[in-house]
Structures are given as C-alpha cells and as structure tokens.
PAZAPA-4460 file (N, C-alpha, C; in steps of 0.05 Angstrom, whole numbers, plus 32768, in hexadecimal, padded with zeros to 4 digits):
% residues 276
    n_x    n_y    n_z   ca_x   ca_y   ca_z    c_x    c_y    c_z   seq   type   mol
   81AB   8259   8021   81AD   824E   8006   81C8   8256   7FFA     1      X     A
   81DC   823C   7FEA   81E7   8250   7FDD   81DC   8264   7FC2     2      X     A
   81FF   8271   7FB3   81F8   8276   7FA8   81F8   8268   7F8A     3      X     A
   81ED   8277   7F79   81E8   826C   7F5D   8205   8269   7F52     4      X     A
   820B   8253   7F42   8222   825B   7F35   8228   8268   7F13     5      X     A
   8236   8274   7F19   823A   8287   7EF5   8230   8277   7EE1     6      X     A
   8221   828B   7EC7   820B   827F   7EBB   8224   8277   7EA6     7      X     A
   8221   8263   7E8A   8237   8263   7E80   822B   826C   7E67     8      X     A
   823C   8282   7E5B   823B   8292   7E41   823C   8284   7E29     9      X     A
   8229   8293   7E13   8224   827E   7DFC   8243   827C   7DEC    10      X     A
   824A   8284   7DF0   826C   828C   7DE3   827A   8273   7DF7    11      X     A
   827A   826B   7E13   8288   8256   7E12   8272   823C   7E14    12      X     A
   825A   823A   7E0A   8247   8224   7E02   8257   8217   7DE4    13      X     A
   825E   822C   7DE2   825F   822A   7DBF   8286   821E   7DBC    14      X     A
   8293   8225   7DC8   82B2   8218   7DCE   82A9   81FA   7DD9    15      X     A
   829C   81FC   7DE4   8296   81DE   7DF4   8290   81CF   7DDF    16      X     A
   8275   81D1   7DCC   8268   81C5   7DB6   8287   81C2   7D99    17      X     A
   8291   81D4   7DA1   82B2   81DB   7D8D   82C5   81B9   7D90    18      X     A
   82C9   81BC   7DAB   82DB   81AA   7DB6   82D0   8190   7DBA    19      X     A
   82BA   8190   7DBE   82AC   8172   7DB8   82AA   816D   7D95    20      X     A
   82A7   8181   7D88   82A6   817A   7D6C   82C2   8165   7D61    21      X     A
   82D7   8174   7D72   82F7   816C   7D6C   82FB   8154   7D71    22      X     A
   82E1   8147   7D86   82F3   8134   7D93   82FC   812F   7DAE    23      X     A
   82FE   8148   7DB9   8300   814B   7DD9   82F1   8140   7DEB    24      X     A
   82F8   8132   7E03   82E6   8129   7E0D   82E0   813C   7E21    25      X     A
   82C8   8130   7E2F   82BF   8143   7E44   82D0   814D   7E60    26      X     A
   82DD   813F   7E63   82F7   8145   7E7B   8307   815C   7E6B    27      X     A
   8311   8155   7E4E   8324   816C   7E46   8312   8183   7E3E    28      X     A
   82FF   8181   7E39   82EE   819D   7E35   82F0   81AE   7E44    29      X     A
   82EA   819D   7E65   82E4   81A8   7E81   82FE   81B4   7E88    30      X     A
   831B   81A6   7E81   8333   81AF   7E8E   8342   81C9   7E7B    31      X     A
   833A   81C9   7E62   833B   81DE   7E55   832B   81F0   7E54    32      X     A
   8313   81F8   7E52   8303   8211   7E5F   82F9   820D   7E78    33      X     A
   830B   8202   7E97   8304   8206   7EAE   82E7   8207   7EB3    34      X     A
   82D1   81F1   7EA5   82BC   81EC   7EAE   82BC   81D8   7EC3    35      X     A
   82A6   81D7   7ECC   829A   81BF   7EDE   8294   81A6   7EC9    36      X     A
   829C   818D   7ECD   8292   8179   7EB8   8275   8180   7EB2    37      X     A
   8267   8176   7ECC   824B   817A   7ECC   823D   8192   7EB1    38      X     A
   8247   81A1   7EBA   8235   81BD   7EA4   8247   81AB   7E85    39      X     A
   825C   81A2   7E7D   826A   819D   7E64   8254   8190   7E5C    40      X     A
   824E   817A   7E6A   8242   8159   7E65   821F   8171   7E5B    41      X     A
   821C   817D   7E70   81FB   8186   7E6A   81FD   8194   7E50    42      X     A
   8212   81AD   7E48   8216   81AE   7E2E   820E   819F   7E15    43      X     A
   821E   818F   7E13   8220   817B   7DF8   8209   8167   7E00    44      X     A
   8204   815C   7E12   81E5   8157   7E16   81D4   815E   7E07    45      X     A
   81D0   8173   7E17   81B8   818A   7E03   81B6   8185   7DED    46      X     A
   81D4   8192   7DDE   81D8   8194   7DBF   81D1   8178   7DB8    47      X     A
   81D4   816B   7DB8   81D7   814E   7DA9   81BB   8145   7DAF    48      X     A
   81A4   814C   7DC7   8194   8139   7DC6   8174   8156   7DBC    49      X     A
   817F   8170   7DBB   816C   8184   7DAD   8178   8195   7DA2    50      X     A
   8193   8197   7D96   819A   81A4   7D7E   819E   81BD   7D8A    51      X     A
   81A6   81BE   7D9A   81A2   81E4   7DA4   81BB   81E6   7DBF    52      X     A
   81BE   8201   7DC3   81E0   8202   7DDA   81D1   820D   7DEE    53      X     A
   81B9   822D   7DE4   81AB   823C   7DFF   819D   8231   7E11    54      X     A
   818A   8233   7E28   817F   8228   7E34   8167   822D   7E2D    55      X     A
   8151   8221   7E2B   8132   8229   7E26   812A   8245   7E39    56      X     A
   811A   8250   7E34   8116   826C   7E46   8103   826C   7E4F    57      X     A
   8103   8270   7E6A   80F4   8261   7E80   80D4   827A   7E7B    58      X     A
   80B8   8269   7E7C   80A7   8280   7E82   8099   827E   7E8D    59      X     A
   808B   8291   7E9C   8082   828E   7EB5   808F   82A3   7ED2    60      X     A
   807C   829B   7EE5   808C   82A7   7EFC   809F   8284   7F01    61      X     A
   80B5   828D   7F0F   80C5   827C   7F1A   80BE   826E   7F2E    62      X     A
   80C9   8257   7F31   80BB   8247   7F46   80C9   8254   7F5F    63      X     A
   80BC   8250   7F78   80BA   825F   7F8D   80CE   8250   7FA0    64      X     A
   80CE   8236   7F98   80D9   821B   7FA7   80E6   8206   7F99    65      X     A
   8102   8202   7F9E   8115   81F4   7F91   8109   81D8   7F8B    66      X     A
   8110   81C3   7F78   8109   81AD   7F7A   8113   81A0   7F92    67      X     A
   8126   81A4   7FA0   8132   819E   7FB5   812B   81A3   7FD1    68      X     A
   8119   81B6   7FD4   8107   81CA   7FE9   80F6   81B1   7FE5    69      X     A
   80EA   81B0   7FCF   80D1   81A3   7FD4   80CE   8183   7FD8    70      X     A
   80EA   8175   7FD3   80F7   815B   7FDE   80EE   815F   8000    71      X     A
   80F2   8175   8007   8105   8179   801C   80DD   8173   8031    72      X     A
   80D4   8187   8020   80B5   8189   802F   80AC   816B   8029    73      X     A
   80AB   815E   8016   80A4   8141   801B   80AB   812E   8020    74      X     A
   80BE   8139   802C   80C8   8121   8040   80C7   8124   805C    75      X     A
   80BC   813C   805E   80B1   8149   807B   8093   8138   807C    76      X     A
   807F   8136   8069   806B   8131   8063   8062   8115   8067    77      X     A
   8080   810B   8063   807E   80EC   8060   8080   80DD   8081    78      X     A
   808B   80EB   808D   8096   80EE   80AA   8085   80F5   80BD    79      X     A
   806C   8105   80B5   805B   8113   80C5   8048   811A   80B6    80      X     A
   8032   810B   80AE   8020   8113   8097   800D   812C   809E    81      X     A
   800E   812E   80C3   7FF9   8140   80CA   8002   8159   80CA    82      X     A
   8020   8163   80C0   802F   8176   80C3   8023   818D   80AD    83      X     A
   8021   81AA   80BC   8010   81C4   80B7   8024   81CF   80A0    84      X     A
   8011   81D9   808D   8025   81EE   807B   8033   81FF   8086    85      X     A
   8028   820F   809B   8040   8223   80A9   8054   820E   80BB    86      X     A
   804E   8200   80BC   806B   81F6   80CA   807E   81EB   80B9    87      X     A
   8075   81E3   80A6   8087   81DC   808C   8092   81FA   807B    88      X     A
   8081   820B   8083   8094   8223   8076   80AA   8235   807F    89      X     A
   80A2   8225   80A9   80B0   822B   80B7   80D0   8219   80B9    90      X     A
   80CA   8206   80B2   80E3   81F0   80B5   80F2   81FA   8095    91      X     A
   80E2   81FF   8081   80F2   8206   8069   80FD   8221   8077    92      X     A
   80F3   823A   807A   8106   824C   8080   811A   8249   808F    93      X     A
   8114   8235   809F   8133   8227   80BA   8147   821D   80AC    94      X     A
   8140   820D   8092   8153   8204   8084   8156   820D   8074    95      X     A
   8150   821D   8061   815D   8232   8048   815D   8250   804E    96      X     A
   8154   825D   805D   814F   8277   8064   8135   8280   8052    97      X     A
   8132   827C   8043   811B   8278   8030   80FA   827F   8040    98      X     A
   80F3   829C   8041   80D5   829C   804D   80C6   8296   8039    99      X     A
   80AF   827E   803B   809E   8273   8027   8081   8279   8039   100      X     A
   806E   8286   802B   8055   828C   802C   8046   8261   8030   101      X     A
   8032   825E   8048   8028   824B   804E   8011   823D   802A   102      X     A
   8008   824F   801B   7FFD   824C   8002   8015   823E   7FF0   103      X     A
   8024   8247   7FF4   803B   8237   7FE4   8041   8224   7FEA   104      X     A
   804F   8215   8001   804F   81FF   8008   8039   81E7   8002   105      X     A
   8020   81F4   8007   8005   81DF   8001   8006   81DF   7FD6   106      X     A
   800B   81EE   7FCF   800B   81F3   7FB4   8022   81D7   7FAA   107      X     A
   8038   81DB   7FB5   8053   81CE   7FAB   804E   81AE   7FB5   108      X     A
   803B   81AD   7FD3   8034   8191   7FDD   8025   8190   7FC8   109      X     A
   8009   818F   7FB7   7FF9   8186   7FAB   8007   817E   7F95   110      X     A
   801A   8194   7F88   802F   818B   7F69   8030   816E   7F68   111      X     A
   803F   8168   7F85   8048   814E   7F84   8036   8135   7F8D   112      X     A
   8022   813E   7F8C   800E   812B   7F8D   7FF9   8125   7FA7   113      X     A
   8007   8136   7FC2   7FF7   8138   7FD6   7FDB   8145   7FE5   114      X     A
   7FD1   8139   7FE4   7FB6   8150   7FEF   7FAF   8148   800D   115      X     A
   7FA0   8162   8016   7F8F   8161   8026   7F75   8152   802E   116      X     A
   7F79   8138   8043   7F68   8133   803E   7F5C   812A   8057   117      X     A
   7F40   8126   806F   7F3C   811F   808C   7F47   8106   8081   118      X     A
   7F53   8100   80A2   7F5D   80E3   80AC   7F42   80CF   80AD   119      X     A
   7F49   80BD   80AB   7F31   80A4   80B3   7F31   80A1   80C5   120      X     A
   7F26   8098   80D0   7F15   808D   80F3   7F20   8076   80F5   121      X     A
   7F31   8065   8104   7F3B   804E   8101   7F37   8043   8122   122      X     A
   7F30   802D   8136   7F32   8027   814D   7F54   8024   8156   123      X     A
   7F59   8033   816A   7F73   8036   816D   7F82   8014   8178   124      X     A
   7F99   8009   8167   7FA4   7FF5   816D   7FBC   7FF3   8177   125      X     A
   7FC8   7FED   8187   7FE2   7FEE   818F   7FF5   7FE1   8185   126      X     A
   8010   7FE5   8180   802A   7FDA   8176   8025   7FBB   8178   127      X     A
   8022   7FAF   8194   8024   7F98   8196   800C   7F84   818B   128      X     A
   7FF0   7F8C   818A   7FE1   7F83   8182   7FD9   7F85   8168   129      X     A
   7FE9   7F96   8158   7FED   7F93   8140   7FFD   7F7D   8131   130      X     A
   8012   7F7A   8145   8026   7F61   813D   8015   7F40   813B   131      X     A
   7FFE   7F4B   815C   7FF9   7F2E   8152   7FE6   7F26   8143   132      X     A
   7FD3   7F40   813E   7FC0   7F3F   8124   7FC7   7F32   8104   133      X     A
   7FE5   7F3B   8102   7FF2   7F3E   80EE   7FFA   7F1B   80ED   134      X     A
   8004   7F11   8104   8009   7EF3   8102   7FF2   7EED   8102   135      X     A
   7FD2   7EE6   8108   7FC7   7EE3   810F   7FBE   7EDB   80EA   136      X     A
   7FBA   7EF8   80E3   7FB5   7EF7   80C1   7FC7   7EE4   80B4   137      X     A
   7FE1   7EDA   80BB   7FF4   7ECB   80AF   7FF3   7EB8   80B1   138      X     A
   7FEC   7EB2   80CB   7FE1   7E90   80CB   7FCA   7E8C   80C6   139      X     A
   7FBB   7E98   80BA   7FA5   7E86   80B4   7F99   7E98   8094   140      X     A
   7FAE   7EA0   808B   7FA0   7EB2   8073   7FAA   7E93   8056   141      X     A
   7FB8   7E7B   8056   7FBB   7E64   8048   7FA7   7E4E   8051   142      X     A
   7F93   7E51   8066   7F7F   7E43   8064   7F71   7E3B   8056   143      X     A
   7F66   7E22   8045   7F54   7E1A   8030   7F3E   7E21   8040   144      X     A
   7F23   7E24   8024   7F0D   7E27   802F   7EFB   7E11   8035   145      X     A
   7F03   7DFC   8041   7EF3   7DE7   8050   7EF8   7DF1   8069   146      X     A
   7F16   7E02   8073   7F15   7E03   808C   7F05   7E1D   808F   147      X     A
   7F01   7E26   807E   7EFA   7E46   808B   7ED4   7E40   808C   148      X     A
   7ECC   7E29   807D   7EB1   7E25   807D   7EAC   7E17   80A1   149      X     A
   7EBB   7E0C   80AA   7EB7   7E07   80BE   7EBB   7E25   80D7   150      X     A
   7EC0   7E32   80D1   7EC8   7E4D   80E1   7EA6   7E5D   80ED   151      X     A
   7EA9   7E5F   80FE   7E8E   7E6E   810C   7E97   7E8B   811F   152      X     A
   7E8E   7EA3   8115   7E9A   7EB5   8120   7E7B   7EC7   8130   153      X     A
   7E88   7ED5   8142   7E72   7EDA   8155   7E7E   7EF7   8160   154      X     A
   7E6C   7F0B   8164   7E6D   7F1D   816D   7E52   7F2F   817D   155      X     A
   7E5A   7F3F   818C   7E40   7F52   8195   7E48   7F71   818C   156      X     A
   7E31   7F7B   8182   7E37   7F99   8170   7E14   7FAE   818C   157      X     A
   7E1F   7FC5   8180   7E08   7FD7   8190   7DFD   7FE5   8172   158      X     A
   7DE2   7FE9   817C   7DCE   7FEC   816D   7DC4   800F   8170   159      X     A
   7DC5   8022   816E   7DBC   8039   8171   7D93   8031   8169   160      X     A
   7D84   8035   8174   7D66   8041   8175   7D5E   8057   816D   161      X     A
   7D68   8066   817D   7D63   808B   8179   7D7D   8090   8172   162      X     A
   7D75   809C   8155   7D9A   80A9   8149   7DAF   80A3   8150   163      X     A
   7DBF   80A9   8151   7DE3   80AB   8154   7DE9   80B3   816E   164      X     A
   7E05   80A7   816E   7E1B   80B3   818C   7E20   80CA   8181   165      X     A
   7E25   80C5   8166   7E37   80E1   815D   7E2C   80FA   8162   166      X     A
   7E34   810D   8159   7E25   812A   8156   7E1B   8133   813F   167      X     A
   7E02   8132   814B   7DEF   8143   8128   7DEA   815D   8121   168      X     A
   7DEC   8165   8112   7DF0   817B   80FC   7DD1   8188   80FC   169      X     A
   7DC6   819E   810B   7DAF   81A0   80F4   7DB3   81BB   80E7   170      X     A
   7DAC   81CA   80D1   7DA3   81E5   80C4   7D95   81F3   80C5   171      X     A
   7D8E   820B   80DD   7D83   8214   80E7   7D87   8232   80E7   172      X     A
   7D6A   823F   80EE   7D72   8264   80EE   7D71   8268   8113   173      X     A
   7D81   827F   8117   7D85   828A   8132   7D64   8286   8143   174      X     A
   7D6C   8274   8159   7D4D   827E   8161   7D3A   825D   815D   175      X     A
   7D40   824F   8152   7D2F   823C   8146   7D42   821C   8155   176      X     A
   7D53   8224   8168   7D55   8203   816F   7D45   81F3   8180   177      X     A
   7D30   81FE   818D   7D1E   81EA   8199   7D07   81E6   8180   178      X     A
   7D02   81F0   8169   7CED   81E0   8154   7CFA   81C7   8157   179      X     A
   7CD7   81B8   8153   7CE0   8197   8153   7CF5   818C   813E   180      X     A
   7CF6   819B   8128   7D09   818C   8114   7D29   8192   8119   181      X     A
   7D22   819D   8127   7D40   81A5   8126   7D50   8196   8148   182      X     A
   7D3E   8189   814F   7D44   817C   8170   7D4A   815D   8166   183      X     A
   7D61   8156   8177   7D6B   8130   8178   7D5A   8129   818F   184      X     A
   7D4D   811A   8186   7D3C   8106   8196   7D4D   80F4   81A8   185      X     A
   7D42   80F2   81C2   7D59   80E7   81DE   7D42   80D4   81E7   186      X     A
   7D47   80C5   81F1   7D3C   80AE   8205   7D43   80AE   8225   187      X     A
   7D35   80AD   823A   7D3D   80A5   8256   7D4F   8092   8258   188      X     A
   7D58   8088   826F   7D67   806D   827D   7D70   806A   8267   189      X     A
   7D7D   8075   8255   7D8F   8062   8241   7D8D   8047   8234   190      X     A
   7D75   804D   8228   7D5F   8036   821C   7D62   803E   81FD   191      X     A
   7D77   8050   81F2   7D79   8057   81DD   7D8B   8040   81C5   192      X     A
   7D90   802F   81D1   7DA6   8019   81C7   7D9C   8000   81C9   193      X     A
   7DA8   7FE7   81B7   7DA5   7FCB   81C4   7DBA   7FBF   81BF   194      X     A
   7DC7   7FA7   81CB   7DD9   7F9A   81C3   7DD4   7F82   81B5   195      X     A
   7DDF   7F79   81A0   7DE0   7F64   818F   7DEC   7F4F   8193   196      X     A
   7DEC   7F34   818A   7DFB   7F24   818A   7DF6   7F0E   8177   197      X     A
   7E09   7F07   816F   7E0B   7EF6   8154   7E1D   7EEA   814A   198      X     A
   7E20   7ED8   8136   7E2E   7EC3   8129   7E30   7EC3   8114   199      X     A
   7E45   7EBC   8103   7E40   7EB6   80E4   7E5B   7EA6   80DB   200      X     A
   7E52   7E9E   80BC   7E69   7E85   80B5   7E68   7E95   8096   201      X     A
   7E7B   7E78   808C   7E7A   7E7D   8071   7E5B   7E7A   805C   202      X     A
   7E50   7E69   806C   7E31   7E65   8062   7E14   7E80   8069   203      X     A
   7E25   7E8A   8074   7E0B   7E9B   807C   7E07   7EA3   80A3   204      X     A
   7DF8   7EB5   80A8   7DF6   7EBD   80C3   7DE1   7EB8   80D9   205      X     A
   7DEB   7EB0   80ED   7DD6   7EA4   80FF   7DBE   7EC1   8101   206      X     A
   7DA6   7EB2   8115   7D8E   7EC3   8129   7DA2   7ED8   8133   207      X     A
   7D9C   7EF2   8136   7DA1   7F0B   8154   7D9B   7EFC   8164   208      X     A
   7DA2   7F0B   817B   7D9B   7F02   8198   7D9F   7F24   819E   209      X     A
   7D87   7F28   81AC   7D87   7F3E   81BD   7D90   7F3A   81D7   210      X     A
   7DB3   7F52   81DE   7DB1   7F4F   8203   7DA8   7F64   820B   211      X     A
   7D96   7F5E   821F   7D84   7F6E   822E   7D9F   7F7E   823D   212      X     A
   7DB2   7F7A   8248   7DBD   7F8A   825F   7DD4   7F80   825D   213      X     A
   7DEF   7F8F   8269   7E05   7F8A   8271   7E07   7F63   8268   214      X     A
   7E1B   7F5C   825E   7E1F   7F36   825B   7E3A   7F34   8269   215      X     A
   7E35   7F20   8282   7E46   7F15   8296   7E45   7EF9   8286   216      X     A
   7E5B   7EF0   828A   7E6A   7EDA   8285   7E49   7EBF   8287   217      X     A
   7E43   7EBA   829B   7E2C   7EAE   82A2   7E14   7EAC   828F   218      X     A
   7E0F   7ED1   8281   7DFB   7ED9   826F   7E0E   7EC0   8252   219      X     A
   7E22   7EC5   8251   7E33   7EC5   8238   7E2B   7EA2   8230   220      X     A
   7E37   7E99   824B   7E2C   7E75   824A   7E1D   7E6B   8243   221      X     A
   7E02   7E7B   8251   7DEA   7E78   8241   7DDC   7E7D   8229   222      X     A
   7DEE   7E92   821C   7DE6   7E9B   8206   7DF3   7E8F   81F3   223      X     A
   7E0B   7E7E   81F9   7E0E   7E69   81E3   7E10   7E47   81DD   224      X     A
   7DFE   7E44   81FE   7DF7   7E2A   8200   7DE0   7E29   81F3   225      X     A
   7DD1   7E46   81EC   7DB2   7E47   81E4   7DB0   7E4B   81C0   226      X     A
   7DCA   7E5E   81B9   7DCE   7E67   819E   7DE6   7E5C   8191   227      X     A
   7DFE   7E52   8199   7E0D   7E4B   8188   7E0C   7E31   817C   228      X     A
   7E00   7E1C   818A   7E00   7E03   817E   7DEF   7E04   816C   229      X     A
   7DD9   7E16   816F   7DC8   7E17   8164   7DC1   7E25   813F   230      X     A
   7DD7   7E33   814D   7DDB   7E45   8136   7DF8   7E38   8120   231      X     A
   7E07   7E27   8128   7E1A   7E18   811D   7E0A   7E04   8105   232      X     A
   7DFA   7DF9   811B   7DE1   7DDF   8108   7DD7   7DEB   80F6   233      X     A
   7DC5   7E03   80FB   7DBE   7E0F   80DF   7DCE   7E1D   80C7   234      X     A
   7DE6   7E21   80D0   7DF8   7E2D   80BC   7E06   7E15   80AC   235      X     A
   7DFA   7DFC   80BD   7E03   7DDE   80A8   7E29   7DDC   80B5   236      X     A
   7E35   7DEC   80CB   7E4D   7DE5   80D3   7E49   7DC6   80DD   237      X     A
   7E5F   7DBC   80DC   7E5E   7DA3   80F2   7E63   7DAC   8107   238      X     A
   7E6A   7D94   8120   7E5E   7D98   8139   7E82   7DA1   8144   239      X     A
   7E91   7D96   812F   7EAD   7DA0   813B   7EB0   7DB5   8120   240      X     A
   7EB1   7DC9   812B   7EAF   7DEB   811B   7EC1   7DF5   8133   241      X     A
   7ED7   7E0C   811E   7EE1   7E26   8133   7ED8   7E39   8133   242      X     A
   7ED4   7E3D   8154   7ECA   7E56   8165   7EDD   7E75   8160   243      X     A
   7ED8   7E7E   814E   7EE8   7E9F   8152   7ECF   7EAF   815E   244      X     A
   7EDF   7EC3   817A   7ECC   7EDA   8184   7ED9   7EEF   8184   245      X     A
   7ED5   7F03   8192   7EF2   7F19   81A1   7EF1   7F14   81BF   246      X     A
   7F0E   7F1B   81CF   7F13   7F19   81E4   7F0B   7F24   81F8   247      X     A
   7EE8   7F22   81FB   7EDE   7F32   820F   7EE0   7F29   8229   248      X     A
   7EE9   7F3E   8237   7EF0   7F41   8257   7EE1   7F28   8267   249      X     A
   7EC5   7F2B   8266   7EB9   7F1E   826E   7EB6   7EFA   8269   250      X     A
   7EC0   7EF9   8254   7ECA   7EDD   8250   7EE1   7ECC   8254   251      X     A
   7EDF   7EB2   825A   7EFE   7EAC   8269   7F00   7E8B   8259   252      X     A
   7F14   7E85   8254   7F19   7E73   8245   7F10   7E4B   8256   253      X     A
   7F0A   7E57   8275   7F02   7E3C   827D   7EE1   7E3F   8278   254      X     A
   7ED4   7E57   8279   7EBB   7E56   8269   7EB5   7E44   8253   255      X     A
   7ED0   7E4D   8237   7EC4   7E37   822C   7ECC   7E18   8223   256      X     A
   7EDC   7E1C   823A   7EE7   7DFC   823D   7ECD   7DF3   824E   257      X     A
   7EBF   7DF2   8261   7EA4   7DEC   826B   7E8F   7DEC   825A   258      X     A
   7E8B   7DF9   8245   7E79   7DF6   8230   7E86   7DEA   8220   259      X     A
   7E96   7DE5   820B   7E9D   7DD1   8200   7EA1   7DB3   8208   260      X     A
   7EA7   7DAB   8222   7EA4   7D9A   8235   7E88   7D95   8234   261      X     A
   7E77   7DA2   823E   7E5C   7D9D   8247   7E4A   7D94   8229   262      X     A
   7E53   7DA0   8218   7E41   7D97   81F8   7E55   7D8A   81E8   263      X     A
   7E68   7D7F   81F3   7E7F   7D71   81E4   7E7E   7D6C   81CA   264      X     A
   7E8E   7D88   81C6   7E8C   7D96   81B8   7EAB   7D9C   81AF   265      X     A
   7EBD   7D9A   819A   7ED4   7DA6   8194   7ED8   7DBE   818A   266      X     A
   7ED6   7DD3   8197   7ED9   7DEB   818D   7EF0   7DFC   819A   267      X     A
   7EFA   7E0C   8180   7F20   7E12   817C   7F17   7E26   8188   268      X     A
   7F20   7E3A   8198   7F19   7E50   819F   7F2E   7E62   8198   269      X     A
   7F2A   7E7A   8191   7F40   7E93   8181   7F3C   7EA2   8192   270      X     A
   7F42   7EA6   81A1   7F45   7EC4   81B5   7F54   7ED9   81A4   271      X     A
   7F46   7EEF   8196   7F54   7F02   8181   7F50   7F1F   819A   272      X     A
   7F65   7F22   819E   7F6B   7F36   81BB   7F60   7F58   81A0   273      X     A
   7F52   7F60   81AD   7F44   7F7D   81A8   7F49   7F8F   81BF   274      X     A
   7F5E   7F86   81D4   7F57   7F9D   81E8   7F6D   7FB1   81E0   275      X     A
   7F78   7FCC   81DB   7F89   7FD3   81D8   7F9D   7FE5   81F2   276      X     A
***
C-alpha cells in the first residue's frame, strides 16, 4: 500500500478559502501554496456547499478495508461467485499486503449487497445447446395464438410410489434406527416407479398412459397410433396440428414420417435436442 499523503493544516485551508475570496482561481491557488489541484477544488467545495474548511470527525472504529479493497473483492465475486472468504482474504493480502481476518471480508461482501446463498439445481446444458434453445425461443416466441392453439406437446415423466430418490432426513435418538418410524420404505425388482406419458395443448391435457417397461421405438408407434390422434380430437386440435416432443434416442425421424404417412396426417415435427 502506499503511503498517506500529508494532512493539510487549518492555517493553509484558510489561505486557500483567502485566495478564492480574491478571485484566484483554482490552478493559481494550487501554484502558489504548492497544493495538488485536487485537495484546492475539495477545499472550496466543502466551504461553499457546507459552510465549514475542517473535515467532519470520523466516529467509530475505522473501516478495516479501503473502498477500493472492496471494488477489488467484488469484482473477484463477480468472476467467481463460488469463491471462499479465505481466499479472498488471501488474494487481498497478495495485493495490498494487508492481512484481513475471513469475518471481514463476508461483513464488507454483505455492505454491498451480497449474500450467501445455496445454488439452485439446474439440469446441466451445454454451450452449444444453449445457442440453439436460445434460437429456438426466437423463432417462435412472435407466434400468434392461433398458431400456438394448434401446438400439441408430449412428454414422458417418472413417477416415484414409495418416497423419493433423494435422501431422507429422519430425527432420531442413538439406538432407535430400526423403529418403524424412523425406516424408508423400499420395494423389490424395482417396482418402486412408473413411467408416464402424455400430451397437452393450449386447451387442456390429454389421458396418462402408463409404460409398463423400457419404450422401444416400436412401443412408441404404438403408443401414438393409439393416443395421439386421439388425444388431438379431444383437445378440439385439427387434424393438421404441430407435433413438439424431446429428442429421445429411441425415436427416429422416419418413425414419424411412417406414421404421419400411414394416418395422413400433417404433422411439423420439432426435434428440441435435450441430450447434453
């Protein structure tokens, strides 16, 4: 750090406030008592906009961390949001020599408006499939809603039976984890789940369909030679409606050129790539 520079005495506050009285401008102030403009200009400032030459008298303990230090940490912050108070107290002592206690740093981050807070859970997307999500939203986010009433979107979701994937929590004394209340209920053969499948528009959402097991391309054909037309008519779509799904592996685009063919049928197909 440097150092501080010399404080300036009320005796030449008061020549400064003299020589501006006369008429002097702020350059000849500066070149006649060998000030810095800067401190002249802050001078007569002062005076003129609160009547006074001293400086207010600071109370309190002193701040620990320059306004400049703490530029310095949020822009570390901004760069690396997951970055640790001790390592930020470590990069400040690298750059000012300055040892700062890890409480301080989190103190000076909150001043300015930052907190601590867990990250969200987000499905991880990649650079490129972000791009084309992003066009994807662009072309079709000026659509009127006649076209979006014709829109039929379809997906399969999993269903938990018995509790969660996740991990459960119970509150318990030493000694007591086999009581029944305190045990997650498990299922054999992995009969604990079901898979879903479904449709919906702007009007409202088709029947479930329960899949019993793994869906091969073959299962898929049948499951919407049996449910989608079906489920189009009742949602009041016409018979030429667009098909949005996600790009599951198992489906292939002459699939539904053979079903649309076979129930002639015009349907747009959106392959919206999810694989990352």
């Amino acid at each position: 750090m440097g150092r501080k520079g010399k404080q300036t005495t009320f005796n030449q506050k008061q020549l400064v406030i003299f020589q501006h009285e006369k008429g002097k401008t702020i350059l000849n102030i500066a070149d006649f008592l060998q000030m810095k403009r800067s401190t002249v200009f802050g001078i007569i400032l002062r005076y003129k906009n609160e009547d006074r030459i001293e400086l207010r008298k600071q109370t309190g303990r002193r701040k620990v961390l320059t306004d400049r230090e703490e530029s310095l940490i949020i822009r570390q912050i901004k760069k690396n949001p997951r970055i640790s108070a001790p390592k930020l107290a470590s990069e400040i002592e690298s750059a000012t020599g300055k040892k700062v206690h890890a409480q301080t740093i989190k103190r000076a981050i909150h001043n300015r408006g930052y907190n601590g807070r867990i990250a969200r859970k987000k499905p991880y997307v990649c650079e490129r499939n972000r791009r084309k999500r992003l066009q994807f939203a662009k072309e079709y986010e000026n659509k009127g809603e006649d076209w979006w009433k014709k829109a039929l979107f379809s997906d399969e979701s999993k269903f938990n039976v018995f509790g969660s994937d996740g991990r459960q929590m119970v509150r318990r004394k030493p000694k007591e984890e086999m009581k029944t209340k305190n045990l997650r209920a498990t299922v054999k053969h992995g009969r604990g789940n079901t898979m879903i499948w479904g449709c919906m528009s702007a009007s409202g959402v088709s029947e479930l369909v329960f899949i019993e097991d793994i869906i091969k391309k073959e299962d898929y054909l049948h499951l919407l030679q049996h449910n989608l037309v079906k489920s189009a008519e009742n949602l009041g779509i016409e018979k030429e409606f667009i098909f949005y799904q996600n790009n599951d592996p198992s489906i292939t685009p002459i699939l539904y050129k053979n079903f649309c063919s076979t129930n002639a049928l015009k349907c747009f197909i959106l392959l919206h790539n999810r694989r990352i």
